[in-house]
ZAVEX-403684 format. One line per 3 residues: number of its first residue (from 1); their letters; for each residue x, y, z of C-alpha. Coordinates in steps of 0.5 Angstrom, whole numbers, plus 500, padded with zeros to 3 digits. Last residue first. Example, Ala and Ser with C-alpha at 12.3 -4.5 7.8 and 13.67 -1.06 7.14 Angstrom:
2 = SA = 527,498,514 | 525,491,516
//
This chain:
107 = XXX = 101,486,701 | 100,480,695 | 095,475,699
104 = XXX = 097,467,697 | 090,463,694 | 085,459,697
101 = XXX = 079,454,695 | 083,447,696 | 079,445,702
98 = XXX = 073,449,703 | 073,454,708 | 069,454,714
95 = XXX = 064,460,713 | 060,457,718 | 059,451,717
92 = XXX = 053,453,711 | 056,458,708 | 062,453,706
89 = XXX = 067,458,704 | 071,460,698 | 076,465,695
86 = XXX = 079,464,702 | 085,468,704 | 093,467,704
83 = XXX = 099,471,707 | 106,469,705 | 110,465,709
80 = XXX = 110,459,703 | 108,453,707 | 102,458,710
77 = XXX = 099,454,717 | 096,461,720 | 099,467,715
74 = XXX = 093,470,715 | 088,475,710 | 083,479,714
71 = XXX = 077,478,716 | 078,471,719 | 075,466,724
68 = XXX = 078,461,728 | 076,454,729 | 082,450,725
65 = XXX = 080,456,719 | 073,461,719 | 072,466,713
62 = XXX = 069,473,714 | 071,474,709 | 071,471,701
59 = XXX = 078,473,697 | 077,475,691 | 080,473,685
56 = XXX = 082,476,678 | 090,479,680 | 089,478,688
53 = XXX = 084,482,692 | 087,482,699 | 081,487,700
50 = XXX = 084,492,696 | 092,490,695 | 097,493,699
47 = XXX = 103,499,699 | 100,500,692 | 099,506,693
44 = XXX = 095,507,699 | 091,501,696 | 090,497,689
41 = XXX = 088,493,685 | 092,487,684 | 097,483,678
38 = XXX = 098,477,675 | 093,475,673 | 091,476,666
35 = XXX = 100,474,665 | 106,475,666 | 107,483,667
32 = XXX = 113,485,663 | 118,486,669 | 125,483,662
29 = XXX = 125,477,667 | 118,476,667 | 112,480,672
26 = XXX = 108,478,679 | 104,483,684 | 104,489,678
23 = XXX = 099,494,680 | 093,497,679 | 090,503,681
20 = XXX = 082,503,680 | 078,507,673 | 078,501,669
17 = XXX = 086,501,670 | 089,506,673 | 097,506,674
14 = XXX = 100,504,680 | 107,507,681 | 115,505,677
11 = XXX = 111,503,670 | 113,501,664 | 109,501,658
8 = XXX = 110,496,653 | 103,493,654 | 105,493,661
5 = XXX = 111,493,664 | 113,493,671 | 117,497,676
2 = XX = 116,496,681 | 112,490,684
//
């Protein structure tokens, strides 16, 4: 999300953070980031978020879901639209993702 403001700053691009460009991916009404979590390291400019990273979670992949297995995240049986990955799956069934151990993508 540009732009954003972040400890008073605003941003129109990525900015670094620990070395890795990070971006906004939700803020408030005055576009300060909300929160520790709303935001996600970067790639190619924030066009997409590394590995489908999403503010301090990270997706697991492969992951396995009704059968089928992702590497990347996926929109199958979304309610919001939005892609989504698992943050945790059963090693033992396949990396089937456990029920409830999900989070949205921001691309």
């Amino acid at each position: 999300i540009f732009p954003f403001k972040y400890d008073g700053i605003t941003y129109d691009e990525h900015t670094p953070k620990d070395s890795k460009p990070w971006c906004a991916t939700e803020v408030d009404s005055d576009t300060e980031v909300d929160s520790d979590c709303d935001w996600g390291e970067c790639a190619d400019g924030c066009s997409g978020i590394v590995g489908c990273k999403t503010g301090w979670v990270e997706c697991m992949f492969p992951f396995k879901y009704k059968g089928n297995t992702y590497d990347k995240c996926t929109t199958k049986d979304s309610e919001s639209e939005l892609p989504w990955c698992a943050t945790e799956v059963d090693e033992g069934d396949e990396n089937q993702v456990i029920e409830g151990e999900w989070v949205d993508c921001f691309d």
